[in-house]
C-alpha positions in Angstrom: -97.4 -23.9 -8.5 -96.4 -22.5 -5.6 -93.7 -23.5 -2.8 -95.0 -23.7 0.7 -92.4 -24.9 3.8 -92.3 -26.2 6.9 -90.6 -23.6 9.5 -90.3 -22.1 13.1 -89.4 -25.2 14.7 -86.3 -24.1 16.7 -87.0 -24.0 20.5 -84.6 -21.7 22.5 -81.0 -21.9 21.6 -81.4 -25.6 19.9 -82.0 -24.7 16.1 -83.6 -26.7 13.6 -83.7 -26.1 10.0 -82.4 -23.5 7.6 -85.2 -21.1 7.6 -83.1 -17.9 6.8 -81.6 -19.4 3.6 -84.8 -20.9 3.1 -87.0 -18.5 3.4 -86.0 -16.4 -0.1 -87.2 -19.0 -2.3 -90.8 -20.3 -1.0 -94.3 -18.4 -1.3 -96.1 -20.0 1.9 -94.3 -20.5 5.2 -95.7 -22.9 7.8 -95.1 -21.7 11.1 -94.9 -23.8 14.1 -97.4 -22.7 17.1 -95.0 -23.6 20.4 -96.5 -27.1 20.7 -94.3 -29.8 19.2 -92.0 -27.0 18.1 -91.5 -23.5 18.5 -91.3 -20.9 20.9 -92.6 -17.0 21.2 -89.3 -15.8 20.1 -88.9 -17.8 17.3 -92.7 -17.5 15.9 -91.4 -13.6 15.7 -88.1 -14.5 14.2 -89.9 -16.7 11.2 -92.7 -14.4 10.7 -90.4 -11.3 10.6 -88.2 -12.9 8.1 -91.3 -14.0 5.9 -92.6 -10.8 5.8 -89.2 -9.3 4.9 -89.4 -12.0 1.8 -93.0 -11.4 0.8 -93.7 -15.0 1.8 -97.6 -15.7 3.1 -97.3 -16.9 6.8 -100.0 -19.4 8.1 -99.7 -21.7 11.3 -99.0 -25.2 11.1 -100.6 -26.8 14.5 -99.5 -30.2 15.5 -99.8 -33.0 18.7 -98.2 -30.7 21.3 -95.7 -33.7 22.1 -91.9 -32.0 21.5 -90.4 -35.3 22.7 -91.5 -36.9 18.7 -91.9 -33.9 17.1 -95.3 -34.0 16.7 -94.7 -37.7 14.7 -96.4 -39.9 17.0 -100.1 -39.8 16.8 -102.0 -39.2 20.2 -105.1 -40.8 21.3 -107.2 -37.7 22.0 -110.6 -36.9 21.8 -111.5 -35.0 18.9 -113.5 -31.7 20.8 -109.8 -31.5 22.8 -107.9 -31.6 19.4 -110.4 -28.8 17.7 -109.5 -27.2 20.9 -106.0 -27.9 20.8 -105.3 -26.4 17.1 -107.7 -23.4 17.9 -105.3 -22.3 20.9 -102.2 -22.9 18.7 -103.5 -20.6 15.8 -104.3 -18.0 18.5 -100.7 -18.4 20.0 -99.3 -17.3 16.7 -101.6 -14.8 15.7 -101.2 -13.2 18.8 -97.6 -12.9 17.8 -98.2 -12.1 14.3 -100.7 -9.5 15.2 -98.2 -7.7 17.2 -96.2 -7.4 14.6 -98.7 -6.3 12.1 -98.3 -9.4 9.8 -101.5 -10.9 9.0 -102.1 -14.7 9.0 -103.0 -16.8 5.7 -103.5 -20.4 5.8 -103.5 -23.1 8.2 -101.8 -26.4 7.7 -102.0 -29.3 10.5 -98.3 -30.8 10.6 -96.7 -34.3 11.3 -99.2 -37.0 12.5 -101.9 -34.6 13.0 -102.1 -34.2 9.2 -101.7 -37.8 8.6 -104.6 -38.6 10.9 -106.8 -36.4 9.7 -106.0 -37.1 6.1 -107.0 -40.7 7.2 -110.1 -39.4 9.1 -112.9 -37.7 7.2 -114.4 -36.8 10.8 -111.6 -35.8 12.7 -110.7 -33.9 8.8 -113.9 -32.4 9.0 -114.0 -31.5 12.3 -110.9 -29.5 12.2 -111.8 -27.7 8.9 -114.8 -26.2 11.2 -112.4 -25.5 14.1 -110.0 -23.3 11.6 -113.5 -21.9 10.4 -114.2 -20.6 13.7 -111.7 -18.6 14.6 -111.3 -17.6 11.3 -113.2 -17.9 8.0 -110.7 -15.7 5.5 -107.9 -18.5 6.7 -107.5 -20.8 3.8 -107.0 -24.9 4.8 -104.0 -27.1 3.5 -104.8 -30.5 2.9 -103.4 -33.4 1.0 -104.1 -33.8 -3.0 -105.0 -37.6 -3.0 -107.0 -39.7 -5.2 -109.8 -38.0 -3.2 -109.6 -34.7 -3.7 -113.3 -34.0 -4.9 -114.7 -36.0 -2.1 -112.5 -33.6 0.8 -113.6 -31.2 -0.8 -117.3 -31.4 -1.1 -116.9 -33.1 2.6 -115.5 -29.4 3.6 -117.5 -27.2 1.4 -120.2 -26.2 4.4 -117.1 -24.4 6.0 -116.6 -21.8 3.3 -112.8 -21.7 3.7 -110.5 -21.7 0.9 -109.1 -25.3 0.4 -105.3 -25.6 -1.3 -104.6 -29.6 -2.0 -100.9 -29.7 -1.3 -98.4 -32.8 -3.1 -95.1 -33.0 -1.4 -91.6 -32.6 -3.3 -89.5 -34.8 -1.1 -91.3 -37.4 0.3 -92.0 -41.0 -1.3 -96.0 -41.9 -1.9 -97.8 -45.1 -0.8 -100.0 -47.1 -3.5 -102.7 -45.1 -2.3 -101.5 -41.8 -3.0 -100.7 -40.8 0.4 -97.8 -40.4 2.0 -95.1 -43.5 3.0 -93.9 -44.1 6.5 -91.3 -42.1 7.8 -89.8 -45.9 8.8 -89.8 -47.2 5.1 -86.6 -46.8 3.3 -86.7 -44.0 0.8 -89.7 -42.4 2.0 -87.9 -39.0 2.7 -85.8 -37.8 -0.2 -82.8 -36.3 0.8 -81.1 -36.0 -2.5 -81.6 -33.2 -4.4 -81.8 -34.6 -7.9 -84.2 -37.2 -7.2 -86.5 -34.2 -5.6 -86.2 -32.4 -8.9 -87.2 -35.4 -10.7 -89.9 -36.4 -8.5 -91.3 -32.3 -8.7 -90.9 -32.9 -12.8 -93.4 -35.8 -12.3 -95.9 -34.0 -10.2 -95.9 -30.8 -12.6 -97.2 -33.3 -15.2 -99.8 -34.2 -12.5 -98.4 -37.8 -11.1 -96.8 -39.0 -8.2 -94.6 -42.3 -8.7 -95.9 -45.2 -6.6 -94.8 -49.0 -5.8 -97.2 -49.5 -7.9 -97.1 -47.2 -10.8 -97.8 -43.5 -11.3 -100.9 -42.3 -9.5 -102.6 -38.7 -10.6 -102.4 -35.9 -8.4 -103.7 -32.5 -8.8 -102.5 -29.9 -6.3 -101.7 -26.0 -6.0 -99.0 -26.1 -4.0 -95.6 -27.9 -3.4 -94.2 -28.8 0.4 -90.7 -29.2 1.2 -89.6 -29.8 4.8 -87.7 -27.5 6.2 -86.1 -30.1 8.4 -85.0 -31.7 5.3 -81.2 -31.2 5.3 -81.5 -30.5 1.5 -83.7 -28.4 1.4 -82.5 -25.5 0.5 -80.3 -27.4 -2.5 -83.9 -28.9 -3.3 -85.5 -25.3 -3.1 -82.9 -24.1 -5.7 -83.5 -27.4 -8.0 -87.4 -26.7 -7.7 -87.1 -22.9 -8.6 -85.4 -24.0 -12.0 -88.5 -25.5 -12.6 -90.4 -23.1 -10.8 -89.2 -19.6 -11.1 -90.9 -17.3 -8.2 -93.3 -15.1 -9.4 -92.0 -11.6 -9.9 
């Protein structure tokens, strides 16, 4: 199982997350693209520091609305969202390519991944805009419930799918994620990450309404989580890195 986190979303002299102290113990590190977080500067910084770590760098596109983060979903049309991602992933490969560290995945972020996840055209449509501008990328989406379906849904594009289950966020009935807005749906305390990453190793998420099967390659913590680095090091006891 491997340990992918969100990162790069400092803008100028405001910081936000831990990335240096997280960066030593993930595999994948989600970039932000400039749009609801990031800058030029610190798309070098992350992607610097993950290749000094060995960590896989891939650009996580979002709403480019840095007032919410990239939280609040926009009512777009979908051509100007393809569009929207496409230019984002160029922004940081342009960067990355400068630096002679390749890209390797693509993960939407915040609202944008909730919507799509919710949105088998808008999921599909996206899968083909990645495609486009570059085939080898592979595409992070949700494990749910409907994991076969996604993925027959996105087999035309050729890419390489990972179905991703989060370690510190709470799951709805359905297998998605809870609102942001609902008591508990963030976990912030370490312990009850390492429990709830104990549970998804044996392949279930816990739900209010009983454990719900998941099957996923890969592990997100947030790296604006202010535990996550304490959670990281929890995870890894169950995890170790590979050598």
């Amino acid at each position: 199982m491997l340990l992918n986190c969100d990162m790069g979303e400092s803008y100028g002299p405001w910081e936000k997350g831990a990335d240096a102290a997280v960066m030593p113990l993930i595999d994948w590190a989600n970039i932000a693209c400039g749009a609801h977080a990031g800058d030029p500067d610190t798309m070098a910084r992350t992607l610097t520091l993950a290749a000094e770590h060995g960590v896989k760098a891939g650009a996580h596109p979002g709403y480019p609305d840095r007032r919410n983060f990239g939280r609040l979903k926009l009512d777009w049309p979908v051509d100007s969202l393809v569009l929207e991602v496409q230019a984002q992933i160029g922004a940081l490969r342009a960067v990355a390519t400068a630096l002679g560290t390749p890209l390797h995945h693509v993960k939407p972020h915040g609202a944008l991944y909730l919507a799509m996840m919710a949105d088998d055209g808008l999921l599909r449509r996206l899968a083909e805009g990645v495609e486009a501008v570059d085939g080898s990328l592979a595409f992070v989406l949700q494990a749910t419930p409907d994991r076969e379906r996604h993925a027959a849904l996105l087999e035309h594009t050729g890419l390489e799918l990972v179905f991703e289950a989060f370690a510190d966020r709470g799951y709805a009935a359905d297998g998605r994620l809870r609102s942001r807005s609902i008591e508990g749906a963030v976990l912030t305390d370490p312990d009850a990450v390492a429990s709830h990453v104990a549970r998804l190793l044996d392949g279930f998420v816990e739900t209010p309404e009983g454990p719900l099967r998941v099957a996923a390659e890969t592990l997100c913590v947030h790296g604006d989580n202010p535990a996550a680095r304490e959670a990281l090091l929890r995870i890894r006891e169950l995890i170790p890195r590979p050598a």
